[in-house]
VOZATOR-237596 format. One record per residue (C-alpha): residue in one letter; x, y, z. Coordinates in steps of 0.001 Angstrom, whole numbers, padded with zeros to 6 digits, always signed. Layout:
N
aXYZ...
This chain:
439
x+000000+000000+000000x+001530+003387-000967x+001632+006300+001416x-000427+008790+000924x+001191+011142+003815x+000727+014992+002892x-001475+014677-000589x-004376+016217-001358x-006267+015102-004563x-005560+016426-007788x-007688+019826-008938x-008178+021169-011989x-005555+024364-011655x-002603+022119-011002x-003492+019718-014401x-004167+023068-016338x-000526+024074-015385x+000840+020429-015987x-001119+020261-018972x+001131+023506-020437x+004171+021192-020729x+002218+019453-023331x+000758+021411-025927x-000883+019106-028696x-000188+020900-032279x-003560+021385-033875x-004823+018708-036730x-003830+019499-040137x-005900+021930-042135x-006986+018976-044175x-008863+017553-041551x-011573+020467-041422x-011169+020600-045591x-011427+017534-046240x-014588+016863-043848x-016428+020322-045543x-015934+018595-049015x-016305+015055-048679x-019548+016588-046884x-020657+018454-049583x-020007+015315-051959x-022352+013102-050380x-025256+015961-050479x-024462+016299-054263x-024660+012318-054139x-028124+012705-052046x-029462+015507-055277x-029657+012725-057177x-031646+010420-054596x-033248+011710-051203x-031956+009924-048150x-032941+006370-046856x-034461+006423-043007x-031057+004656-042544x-029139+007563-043805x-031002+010130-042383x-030507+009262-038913x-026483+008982-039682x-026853+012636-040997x-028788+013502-038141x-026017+012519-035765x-023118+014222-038136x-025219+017779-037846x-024861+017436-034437x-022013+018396-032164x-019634+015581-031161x-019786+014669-027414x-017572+016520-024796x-016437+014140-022716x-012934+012518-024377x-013648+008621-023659x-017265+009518-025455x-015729+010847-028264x-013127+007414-028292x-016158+005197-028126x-017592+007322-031179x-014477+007207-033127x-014583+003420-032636x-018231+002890-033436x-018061+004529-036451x-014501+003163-037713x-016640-000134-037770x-019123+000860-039063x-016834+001825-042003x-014938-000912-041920x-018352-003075-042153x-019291-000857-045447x-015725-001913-047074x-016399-005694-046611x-016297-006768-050067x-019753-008112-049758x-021191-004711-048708x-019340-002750-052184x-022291-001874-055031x-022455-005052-057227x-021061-003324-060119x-017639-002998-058014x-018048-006580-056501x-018354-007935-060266x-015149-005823-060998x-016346-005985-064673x-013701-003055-065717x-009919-002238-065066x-011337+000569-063511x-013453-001330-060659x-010497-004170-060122x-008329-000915-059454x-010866+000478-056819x-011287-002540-055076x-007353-002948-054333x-008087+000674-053245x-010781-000075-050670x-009029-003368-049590x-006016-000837-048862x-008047+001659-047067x-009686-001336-045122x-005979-002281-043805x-005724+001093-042836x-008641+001153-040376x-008279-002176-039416x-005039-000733-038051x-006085+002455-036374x-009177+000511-034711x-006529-002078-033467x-004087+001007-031982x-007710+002617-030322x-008912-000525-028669x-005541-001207-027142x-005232+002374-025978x-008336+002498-024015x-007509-000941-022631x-004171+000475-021654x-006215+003393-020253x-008423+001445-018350x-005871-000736-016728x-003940+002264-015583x-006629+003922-014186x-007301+000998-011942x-003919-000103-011211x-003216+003326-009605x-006207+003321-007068x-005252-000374-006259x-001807+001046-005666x-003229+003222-002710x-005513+000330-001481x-004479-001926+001561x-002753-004762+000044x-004544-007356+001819x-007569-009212+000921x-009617-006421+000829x-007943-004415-002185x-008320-008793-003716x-011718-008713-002647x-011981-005650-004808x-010111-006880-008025x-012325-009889-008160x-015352-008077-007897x-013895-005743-010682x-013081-008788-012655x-016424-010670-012304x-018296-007219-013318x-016374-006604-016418x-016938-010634-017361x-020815-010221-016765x-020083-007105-018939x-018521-009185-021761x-020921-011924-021819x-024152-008774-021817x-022213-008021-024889x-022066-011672-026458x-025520-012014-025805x-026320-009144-028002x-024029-009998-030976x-025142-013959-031154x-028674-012309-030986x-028206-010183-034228x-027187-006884-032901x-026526-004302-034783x-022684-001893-034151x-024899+000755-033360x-026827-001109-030521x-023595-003129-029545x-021614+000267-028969x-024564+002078-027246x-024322-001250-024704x-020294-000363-024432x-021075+003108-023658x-023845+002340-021283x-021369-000268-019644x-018285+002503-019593x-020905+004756-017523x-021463+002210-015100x-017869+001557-014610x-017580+005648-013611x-020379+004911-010990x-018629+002462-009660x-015337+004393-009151x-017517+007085-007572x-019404+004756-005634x-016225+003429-004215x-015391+006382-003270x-018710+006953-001642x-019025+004073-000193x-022357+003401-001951x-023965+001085-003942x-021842-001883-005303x-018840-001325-003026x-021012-000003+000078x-020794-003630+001630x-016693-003831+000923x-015494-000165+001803x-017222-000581+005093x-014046-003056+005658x-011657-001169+004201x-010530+000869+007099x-007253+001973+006435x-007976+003255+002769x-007121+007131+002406x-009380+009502+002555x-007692+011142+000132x-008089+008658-002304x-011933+008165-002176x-012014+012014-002274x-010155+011550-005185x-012024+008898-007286x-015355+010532-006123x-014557+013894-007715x-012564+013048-010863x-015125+012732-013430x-017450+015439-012323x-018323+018354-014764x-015987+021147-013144x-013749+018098-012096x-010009+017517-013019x-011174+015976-016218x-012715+018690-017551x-009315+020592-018379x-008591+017805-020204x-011609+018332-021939x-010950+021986-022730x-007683+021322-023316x-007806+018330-025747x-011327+018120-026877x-011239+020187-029619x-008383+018016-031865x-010483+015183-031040x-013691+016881-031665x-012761+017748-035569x-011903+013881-035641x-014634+012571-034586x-016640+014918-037175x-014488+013793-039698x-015054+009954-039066x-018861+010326-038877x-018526+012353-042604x-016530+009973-043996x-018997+007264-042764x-021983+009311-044544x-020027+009896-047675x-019502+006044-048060x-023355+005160-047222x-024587+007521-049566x-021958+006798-052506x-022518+002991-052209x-026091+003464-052792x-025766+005611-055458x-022870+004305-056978x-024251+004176-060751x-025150+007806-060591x-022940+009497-063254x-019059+008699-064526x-017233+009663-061046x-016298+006533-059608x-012967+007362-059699x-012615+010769-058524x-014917+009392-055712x-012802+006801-054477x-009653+008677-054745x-011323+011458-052429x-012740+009026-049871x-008796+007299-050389x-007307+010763-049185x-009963+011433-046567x-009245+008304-044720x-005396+008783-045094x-005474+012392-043203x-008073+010636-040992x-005711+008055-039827x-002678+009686-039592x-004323+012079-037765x-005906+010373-035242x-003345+008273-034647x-001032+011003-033816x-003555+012651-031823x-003676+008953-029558x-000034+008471-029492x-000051+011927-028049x-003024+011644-025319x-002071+008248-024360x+001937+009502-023140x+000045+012432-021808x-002396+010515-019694x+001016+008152-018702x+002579+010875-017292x-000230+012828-015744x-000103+013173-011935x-003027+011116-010697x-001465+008160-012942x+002658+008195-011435x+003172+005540-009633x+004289+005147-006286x+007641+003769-006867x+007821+006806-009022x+007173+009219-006539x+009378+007466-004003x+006048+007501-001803x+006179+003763-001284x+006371+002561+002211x+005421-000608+004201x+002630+000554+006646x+001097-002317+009513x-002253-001663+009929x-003865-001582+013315x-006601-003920+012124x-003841-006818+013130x-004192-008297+016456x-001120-010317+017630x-001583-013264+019924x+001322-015688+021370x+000254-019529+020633x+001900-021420+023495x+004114-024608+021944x+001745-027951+022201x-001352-025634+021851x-004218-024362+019200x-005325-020907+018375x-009258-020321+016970x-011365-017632+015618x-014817-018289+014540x-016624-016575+012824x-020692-016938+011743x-022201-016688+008529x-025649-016291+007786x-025513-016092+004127x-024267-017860+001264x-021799-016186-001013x-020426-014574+001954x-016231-013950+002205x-014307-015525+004748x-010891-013667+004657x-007560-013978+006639x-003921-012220+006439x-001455-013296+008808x+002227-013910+010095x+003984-015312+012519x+006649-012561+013917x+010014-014152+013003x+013483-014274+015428x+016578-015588+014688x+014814-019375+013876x+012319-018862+011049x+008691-020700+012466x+006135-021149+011103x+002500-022408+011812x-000313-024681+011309x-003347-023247+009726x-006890-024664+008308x-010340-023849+008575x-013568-025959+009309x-017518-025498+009089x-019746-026910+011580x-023172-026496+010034x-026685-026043+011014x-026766-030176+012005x-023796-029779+013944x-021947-031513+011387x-018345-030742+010847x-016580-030596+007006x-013085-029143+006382x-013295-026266+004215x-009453-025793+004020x-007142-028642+004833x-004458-028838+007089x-000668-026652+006051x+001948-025208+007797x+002645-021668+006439x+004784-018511+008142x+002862-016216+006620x-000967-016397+004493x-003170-014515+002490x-006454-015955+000921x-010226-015602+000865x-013103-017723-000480x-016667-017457-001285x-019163-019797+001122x-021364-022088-000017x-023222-023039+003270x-024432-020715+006493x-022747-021921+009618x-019671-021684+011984x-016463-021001+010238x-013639-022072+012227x-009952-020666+011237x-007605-022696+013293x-003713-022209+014139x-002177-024934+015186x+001438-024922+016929x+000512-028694+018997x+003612-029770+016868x+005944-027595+018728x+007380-028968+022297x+009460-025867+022917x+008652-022674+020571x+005903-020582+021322x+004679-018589+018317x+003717-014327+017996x+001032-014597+015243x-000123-011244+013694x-003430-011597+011830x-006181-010488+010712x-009720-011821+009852x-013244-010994+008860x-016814-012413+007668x-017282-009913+004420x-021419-010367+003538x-022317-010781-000318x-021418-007944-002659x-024467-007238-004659x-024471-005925-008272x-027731-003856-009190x-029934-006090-010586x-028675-008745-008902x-029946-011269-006025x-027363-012730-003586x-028294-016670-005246x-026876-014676-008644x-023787-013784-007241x-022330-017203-007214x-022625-017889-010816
């Protein structure tokens, strides 16, 4: 657990003047050019042919202003780069260009297998990026956590969300989905995961149950992860600061997606076939140079930022015992016990200790039993001799749990064990019933 001795959470006045040792240099002039003309192209495209009810919802969204919040605008950018990319599939091209009947058409289909590559690529760079992202974000309040099984307790709960997550997702592609409705489910889901870092740092909902045992976490911290998304919050410099590259980008992808829609389905209308393709060929070249760029960027500036150093970095990093340990001696030839009850399934039993070390190193017996409602006993955890421990697991029955330390092998040492236990009830998602939780 790093130290957290003499910080105060980040505000918005310190990033701005962090944020002035990294100025972004604006997009290229093409990128506003470019998405004015290849604009004005597809409405010359839609003269000849009024919008589908298809189309005119995707120009509905491109007359509109792209979102403010950065992530938003990521999740946009990705949405709509497969939404491309599903338009480029060869069996998606007009069937003129699928037949390739002309030297002409088997020259613009190696161009739109090329430009295919391309996005392929920058989607590939994007989803690792907010992976990376997401992953830091984490890793750095973990860092700050107690590292005992509380701050596991919270890493599997973490890890079972985002797998329910994943398989909400599965569920709606293996039922026919469309991108649209499988990236409004991502960005529903990426909401949830900012309530949940604000609930932590709350103490509400989802983590209400846990942070009530997680004495020892720093205030500082849950003041921290409770205020960092909020409007006037630390992010929104970022915003102002880096919103508006990525703003003309995410324009730019949602005009280039319109120009395609509109030219595939009127792809017979007059002799420009050519001088179509090789615009939409140089829109999608700025495009992805661009962007990428503007990720390389954002991503080493997010690295770097202050709420993401780590604490080796700062050379914060200390050991600190927390007074949740008792310490008891276990006299040689005897047992030590703790029991605890549990009244519901899906409950946590949890443990962390040691045995305080001299100039021998000891170490300890340690297992743990159930006696159940019939009085009947099982062993939940056999028999091992360990000098120190760490572990947790999820009950399947109600009943007595037993954690036993045994030193009845010893005829002469006495052991100082330093531990630490607890009964942690069910952690609840919303929506969920404690016989869910399990599964």
């Amino acid at each position: 657990m790093a130290s957290t001795d003499g910080l105060v959470p980040i505000t918005r006045s310190y990033l701005a003047t962090y944020y002035d040792k990294y100025p972004f240099a604006p997009p290229s002039d093409d990128v506003s050019r470019l998405s004015s003309e290849i604009r004005s192209m597809a409405n010359d495209l839609l003269s000849h042919l009024p919008p589908t009810q298809d189309e005119r919802l995707l120009l509905d969204e491109a007359d509109r202003q792209p979102p403010h919040k950065i992530d938003e605008n990521m999740w946009k950018n990705r949405e709509h780069i497969e939404e491309i990319l599903f338009l480029l599939e060869t069996s998606h091209w007009p069937v003129v260009l699928q037949q390739q009947s002309t030297p002409d058409d088997a020259e613009l289909a190696t161009v739109l297998r090329h430009l295919k590559d391309k996005l392929q690529n920058t989607l590939k760079i994007l989803e690792f990026f907010q992976s990376k992202n997401s992953d830091r974000v984490f890793n750095t309040v973990m860092t700050y956590m107690p590292q005992d099984f509380r701050g596991t307790l919270i890493r599997q709960q973490r890890e079972r969300s985002e797998r329910n997550k994943q398989a909400e997702v599965d569920a709606l592609v293996n039922s026919g989905g469309s991108i649209r409705a499988r990236y409004a489910l991502l960005w529903k889901q990426q909401m949830e995961r900012r309530r949940q870092l604000a609930q932590l740092g709350s103490a509400t909902g989802v983590y209400k149950t846990l942070v009530k045992y997680l004495v020892g976490v720093p205030q500082v911290l849950l003041d921290f992860i409770r205020k960092i998304n909020d409007d006037e919050g630390p992010m929104e410099e970022q915003r102002q600061r880096y919103g508006p590259p990525l703003y003309s980008l995410t324009a730019m992808v949602i005009s280039i997606r319109v120009f395609v829609l509109v030219l595939w389905g009127r792809f017979d209308t007059g002799n420009l076939k050519r001088q179509q393709v090789a615009f939409l060929e140089q829109a999608i070249d700025v495009y992805t140079t661009e962007f990428e760029r503007f990720i390389t960027f954002i991503g080493e500036v997010f690295a770097n930022s202050p709420f993401f150093i780590s604490a080796d970095t700062t050379g914060a990093l200390e050991t600190r015992k927390s007074e949740e340990h008792r310490e008891i001696s276990v006299p040689a030839g005897k047992t030590y016990e703790v029991s605890l009850t549990v009244d519901s399934i899906n409950s946590y039993i949890a443990w962390d200790f040691s045995l305080v070390q001299g100039k021998i190193n000891m170490d300890i017996g340690f297992s743990v039993e159930l006696t159940n409602s019939s009085g009947e006993k099982v062993l939940i955890l056999p028999y091992q001799r360990y000098e120190s421990d760490q572990g947790n697991f999820c009950t399947c029955m109600v009943g007595n749990y037993k954690l036993i330390w045994d030193n009845s092998y010893s005829t002469f040492f006495k052991k100082v064990l330093r531990y630490k236990v607890d009964c942690i009830p069910p952690v609840v998602e919303p929506g969920q019933s404690v016989t869910e939780v399990e599964g």
